[in-house]
C-alpha positions in Angstrom: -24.3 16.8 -26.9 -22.6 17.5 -23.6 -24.9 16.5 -20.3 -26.2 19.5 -18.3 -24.5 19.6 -15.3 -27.1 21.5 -13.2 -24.9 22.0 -9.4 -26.7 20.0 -5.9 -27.4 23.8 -3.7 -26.5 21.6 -0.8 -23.0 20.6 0.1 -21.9 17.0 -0.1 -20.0 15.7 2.9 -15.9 14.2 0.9 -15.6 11.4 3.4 -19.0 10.0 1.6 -17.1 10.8 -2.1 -16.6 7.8 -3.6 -13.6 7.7 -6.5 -13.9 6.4 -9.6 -10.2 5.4 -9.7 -7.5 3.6 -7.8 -4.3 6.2 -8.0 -3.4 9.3 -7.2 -0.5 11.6 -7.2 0.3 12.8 -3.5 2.2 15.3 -4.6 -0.1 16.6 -6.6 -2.5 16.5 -3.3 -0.1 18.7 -1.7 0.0 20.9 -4.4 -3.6 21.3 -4.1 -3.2 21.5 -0.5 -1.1 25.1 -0.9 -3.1 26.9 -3.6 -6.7 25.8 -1.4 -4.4 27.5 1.9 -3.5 30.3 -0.3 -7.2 30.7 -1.7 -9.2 30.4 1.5 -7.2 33.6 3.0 -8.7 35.3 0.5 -12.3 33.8 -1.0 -12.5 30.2 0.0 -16.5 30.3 -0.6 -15.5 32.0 -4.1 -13.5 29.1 -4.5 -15.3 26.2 -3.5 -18.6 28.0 -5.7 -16.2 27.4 -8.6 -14.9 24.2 -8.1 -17.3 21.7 -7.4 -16.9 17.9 -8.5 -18.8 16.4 -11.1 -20.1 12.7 -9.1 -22.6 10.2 -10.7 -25.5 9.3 -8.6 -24.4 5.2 -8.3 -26.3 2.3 -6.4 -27.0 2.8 -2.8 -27.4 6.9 -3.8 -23.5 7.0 -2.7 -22.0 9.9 -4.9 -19.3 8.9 -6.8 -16.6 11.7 -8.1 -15.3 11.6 -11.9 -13.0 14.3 -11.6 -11.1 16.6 -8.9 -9.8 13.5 -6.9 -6.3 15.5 -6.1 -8.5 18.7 -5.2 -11.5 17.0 -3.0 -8.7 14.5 -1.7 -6.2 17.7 -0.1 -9.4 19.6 0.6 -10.9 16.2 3.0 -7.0 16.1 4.3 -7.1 20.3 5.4 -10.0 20.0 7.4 -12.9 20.7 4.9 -15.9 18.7 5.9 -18.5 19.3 2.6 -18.0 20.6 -1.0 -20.7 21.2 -3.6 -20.9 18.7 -6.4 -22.2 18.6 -10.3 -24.5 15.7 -11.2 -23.5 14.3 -14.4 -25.8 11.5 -14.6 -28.3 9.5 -12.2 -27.6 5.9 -12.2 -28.4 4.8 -8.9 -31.2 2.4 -10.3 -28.1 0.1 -11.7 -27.0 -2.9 -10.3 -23.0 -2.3 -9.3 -21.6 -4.5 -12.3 -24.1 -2.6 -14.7 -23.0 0.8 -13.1 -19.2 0.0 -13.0 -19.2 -1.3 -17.3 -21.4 2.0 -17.8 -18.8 4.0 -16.4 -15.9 2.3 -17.7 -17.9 2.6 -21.3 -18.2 6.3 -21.1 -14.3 7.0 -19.7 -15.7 8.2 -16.2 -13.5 5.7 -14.4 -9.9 4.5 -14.5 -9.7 1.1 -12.5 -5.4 1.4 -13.2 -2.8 0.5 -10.2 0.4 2.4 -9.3 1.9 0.0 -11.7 -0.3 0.9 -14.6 -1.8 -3.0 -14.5 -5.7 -2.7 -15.1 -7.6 -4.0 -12.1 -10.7 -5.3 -11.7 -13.7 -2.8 -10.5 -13.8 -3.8 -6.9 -10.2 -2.9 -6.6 -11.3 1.4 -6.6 -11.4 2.1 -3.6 -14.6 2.7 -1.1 -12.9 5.9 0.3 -10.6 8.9 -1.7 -8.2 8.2 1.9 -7.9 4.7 0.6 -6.4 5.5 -3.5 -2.6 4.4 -3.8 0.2 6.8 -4.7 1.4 6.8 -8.1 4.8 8.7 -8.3 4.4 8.8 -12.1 0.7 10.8 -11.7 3.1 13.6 -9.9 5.3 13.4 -12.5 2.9 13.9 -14.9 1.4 17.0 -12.8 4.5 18.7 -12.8 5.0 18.0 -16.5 2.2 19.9 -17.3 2.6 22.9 -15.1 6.5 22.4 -16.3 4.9 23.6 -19.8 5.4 19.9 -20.9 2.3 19.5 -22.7 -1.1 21.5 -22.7 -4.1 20.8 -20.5 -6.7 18.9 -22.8 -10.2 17.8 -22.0 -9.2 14.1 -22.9 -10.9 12.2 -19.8 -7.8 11.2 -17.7 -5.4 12.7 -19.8 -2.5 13.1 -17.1 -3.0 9.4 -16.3 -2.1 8.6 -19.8 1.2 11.0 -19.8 1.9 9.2 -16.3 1.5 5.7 -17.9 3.9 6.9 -20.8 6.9 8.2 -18.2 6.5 5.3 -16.7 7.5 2.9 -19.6 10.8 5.4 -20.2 11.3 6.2 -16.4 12.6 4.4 -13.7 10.0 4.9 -10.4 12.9 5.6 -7.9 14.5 8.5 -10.1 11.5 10.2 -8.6 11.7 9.5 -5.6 15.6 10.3 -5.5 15.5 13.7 -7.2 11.7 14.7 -8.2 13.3 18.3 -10.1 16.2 16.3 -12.2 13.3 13.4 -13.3 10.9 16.3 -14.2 13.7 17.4 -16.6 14.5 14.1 -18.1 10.1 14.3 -18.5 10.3 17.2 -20.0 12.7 16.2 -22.9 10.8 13.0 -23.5 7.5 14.7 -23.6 9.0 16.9 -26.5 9.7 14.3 -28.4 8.3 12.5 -31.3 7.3 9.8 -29.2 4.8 11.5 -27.8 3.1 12.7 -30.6 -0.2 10.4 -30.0 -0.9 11.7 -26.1 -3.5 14.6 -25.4 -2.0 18.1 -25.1 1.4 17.0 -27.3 2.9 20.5 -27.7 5.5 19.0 -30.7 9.2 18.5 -30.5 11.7 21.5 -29.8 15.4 22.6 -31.1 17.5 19.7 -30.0 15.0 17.4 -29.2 
């Protein structure tokens, strides 16, 4: 059975958001950055009310984030100071190596580089201004929203299409021409060789 996620009714300042992984995307930050623009015109407390991380009470009672790293990440970088937050479990009474093989346990952290190497746990980061970009997490953003597979609950499920672009993709394609490597993404994800990743849609006519 699924923890209760029962929301804090105070906000949470980001800068004090710890992350639970090592990567990100940065354009997928920015692409976060214009929908939150394009929201708060509109209903930004509608939106924030609806989006709030899910964090882990951890040792020291910091507040560490399990999801929404992209989102809290381009909120902290457009000027927002707090954001409500889900509690999905209080471990603060762990020591940090206890707390870190809990998470890692449970699939509420992913302690991967930009290169896809595993790291140890005192690689992630203290600060979500301090996480790496990943080109191949964009990739895999835009792969998604491309139509290139479905959105799945698997925990870190674009990390896992990122890690399998990255084994068929050269890392300066995207940097050279983001829209053609989102094409070549498109065809691999289609294929039979991704029939084992979370959200595989199945092959098309010519693929």
């Amino acid at each position: 059975m699924a923890p209760i996620r029962e929301p804090i009714l105070h906000p949470v300042r980001i800068a004090e958001l710890r992350p639970t992984q090592i990567t990100v995307g940065r354009r997928e930050v920015e692409e976060r950055k214009k929908h939150w623009r394009a929201m708060k015109q509109r209903k930004d407390a509608e939106f924030l009310g609806t989006h709030m991380v899910p964090v882990i009470l951890g040792p020291k009672g910091h507040h560490y984030i399990i999801d929404h790293h992209h989102l809290a990440l381009a909120l902290m970088e457009d000027g927002l100071e707090e954001i409500f937050v889900e509690p999905v479990a209080h471990l603060d009474r762990l020591e940090p190596e206890s707390f870190w093989t809990f998470l890692d346990n449970r699939g509420w952290m992913h302690p991967f580089d930009d290169k896809g190497r595993r790291r140890p746990y005192n690689d992630i980061p203290h600060s979500l201004r301090d996480m790496t970009d990943d080109p191949f997490r964009s990739l895999a953003g835009a792969l998604r929203r491309a139509g290139g597979y479905a959105k799945d609950t698997a925990p870190f499920s674009e990390f896992l299409w990122a890690d399998f672009l990255r084994h068929r993709m050269k890392r300066r394609a995207i940097k050279d021409d983001f829209a053609t490597a989102l094409r070549q993404a498109v065809k691999l994800a289609k294929s039979r060789e991704a029939d084992y990743l979370p959200g595989w849609c199945g092959p098309t006519d010519g693929v």
